[in-house]
C-alpha positions as CSV (number, residue, x, y, z in Angstrom):
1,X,-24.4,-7.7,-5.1
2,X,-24.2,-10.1,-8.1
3,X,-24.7,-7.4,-10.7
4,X,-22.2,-5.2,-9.0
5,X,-19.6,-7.6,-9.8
6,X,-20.7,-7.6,-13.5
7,X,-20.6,-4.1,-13.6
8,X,-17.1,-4.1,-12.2
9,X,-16.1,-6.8,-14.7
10,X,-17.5,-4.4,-17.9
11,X,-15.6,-1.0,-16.7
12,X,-12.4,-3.4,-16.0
13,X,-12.9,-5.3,-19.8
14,X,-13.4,-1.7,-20.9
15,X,-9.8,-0.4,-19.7
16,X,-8.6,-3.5,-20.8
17,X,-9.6,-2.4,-24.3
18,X,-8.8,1.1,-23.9
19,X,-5.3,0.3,-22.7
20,X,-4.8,-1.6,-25.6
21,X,-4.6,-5.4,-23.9
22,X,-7.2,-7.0,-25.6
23,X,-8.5,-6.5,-29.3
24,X,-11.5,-5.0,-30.4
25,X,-13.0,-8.4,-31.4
26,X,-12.1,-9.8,-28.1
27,X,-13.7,-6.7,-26.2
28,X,-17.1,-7.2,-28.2
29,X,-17.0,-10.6,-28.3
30,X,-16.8,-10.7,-23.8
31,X,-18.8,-7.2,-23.9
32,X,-22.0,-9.3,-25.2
33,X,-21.3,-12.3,-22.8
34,X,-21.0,-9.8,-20.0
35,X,-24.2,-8.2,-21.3
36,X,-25.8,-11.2,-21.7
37,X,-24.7,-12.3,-17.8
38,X,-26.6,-9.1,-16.8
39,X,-29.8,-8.7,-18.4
40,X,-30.4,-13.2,-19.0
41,X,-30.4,-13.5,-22.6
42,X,-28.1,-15.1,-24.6
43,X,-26.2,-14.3,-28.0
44,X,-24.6,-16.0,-29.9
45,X,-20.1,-15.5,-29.5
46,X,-17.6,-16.7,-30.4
47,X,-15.4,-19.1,-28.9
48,X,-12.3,-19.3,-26.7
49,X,-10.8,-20.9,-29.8
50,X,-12.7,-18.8,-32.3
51,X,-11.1,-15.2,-30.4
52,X,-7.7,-17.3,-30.0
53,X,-7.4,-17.5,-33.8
54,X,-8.2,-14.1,-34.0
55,X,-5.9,-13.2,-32.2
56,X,-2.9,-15.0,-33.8
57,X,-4.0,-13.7,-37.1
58,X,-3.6,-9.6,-35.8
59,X,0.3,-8.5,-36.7
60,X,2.2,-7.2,-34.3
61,X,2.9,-4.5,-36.3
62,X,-0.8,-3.1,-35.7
63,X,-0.5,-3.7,-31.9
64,X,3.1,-2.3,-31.3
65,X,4.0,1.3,-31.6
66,X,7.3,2.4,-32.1
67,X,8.0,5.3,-29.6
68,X,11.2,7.3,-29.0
69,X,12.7,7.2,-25.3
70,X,11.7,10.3,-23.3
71,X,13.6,13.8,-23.3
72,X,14.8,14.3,-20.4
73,X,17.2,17.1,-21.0
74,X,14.9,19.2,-19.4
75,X,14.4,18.0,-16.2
76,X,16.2,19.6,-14.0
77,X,18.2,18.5,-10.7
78,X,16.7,17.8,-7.7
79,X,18.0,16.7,-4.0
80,X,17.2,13.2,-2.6
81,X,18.2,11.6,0.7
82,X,20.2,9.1,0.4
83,X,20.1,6.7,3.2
84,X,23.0,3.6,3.8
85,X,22.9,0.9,6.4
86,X,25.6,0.0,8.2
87,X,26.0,-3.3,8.8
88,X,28.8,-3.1,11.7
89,X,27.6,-0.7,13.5
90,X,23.9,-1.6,13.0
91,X,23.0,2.1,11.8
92,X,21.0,3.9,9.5
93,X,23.1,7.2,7.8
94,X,21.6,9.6,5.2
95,X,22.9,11.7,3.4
96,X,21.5,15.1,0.9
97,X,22.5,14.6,-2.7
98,X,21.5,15.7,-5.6
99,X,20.3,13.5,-8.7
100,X,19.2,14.1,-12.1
101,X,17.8,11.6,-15.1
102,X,20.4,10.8,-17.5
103,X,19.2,11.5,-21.4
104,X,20.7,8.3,-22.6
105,X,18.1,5.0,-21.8
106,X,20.0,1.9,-20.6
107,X,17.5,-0.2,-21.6
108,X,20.4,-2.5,-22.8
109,X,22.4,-3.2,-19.5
């Protein structure tokens, strides 16, 4: 049951990795202590500290990528249900509309 856990813990670290939320020294550094949690041996890693440094020392420029906002001039309409609550007389109303993503982002507000 223990090791289940562990094994658990190394496919999560690993899409941890793989999604890009950890570095690769951080990955190998908790990949041997899992390791070492499964099979009893020990090896010697860094520290808390040690991987801390680490990380401050990585640019942000190697861990951010700059991507354009989606296209979504192709997408084309579709219908929704729109549904409103009345508050007077205590009702739900719905309605059929029709919606469709707008190209420009509003990331701004």
């Amino acid at each position: 049951m223990e090791n289940d856990t562990k094994w658990q813990n190394l496919q999560a670290l690993k899409e941890l990795h793989n999604q890009g939320f950890i570095t690769k020294t951080e990955y190998r550094a908790r990949l041997k202590q899992l390791i070492d949690e499964l099979t009893g041996t020990t090896i010697s890693t860094p520290s808390a500290s040690q991987i801390s440094t680490q990380r401050m020392e990585t640019t942000i420029d190697s861990s951010i990528v700059a991507r354009p906002p989606p296209d979504f001039v192709g997408v084309e309409r579709e219908t929704a249900t729109k549904w409103s609550y009345d508050l007077k007389r205590a009702k739900w109303s719905k309605k059929r509309i029709c919606v469709q993503l707008d190209a420009t982002p509003f990331a701004r507000g």
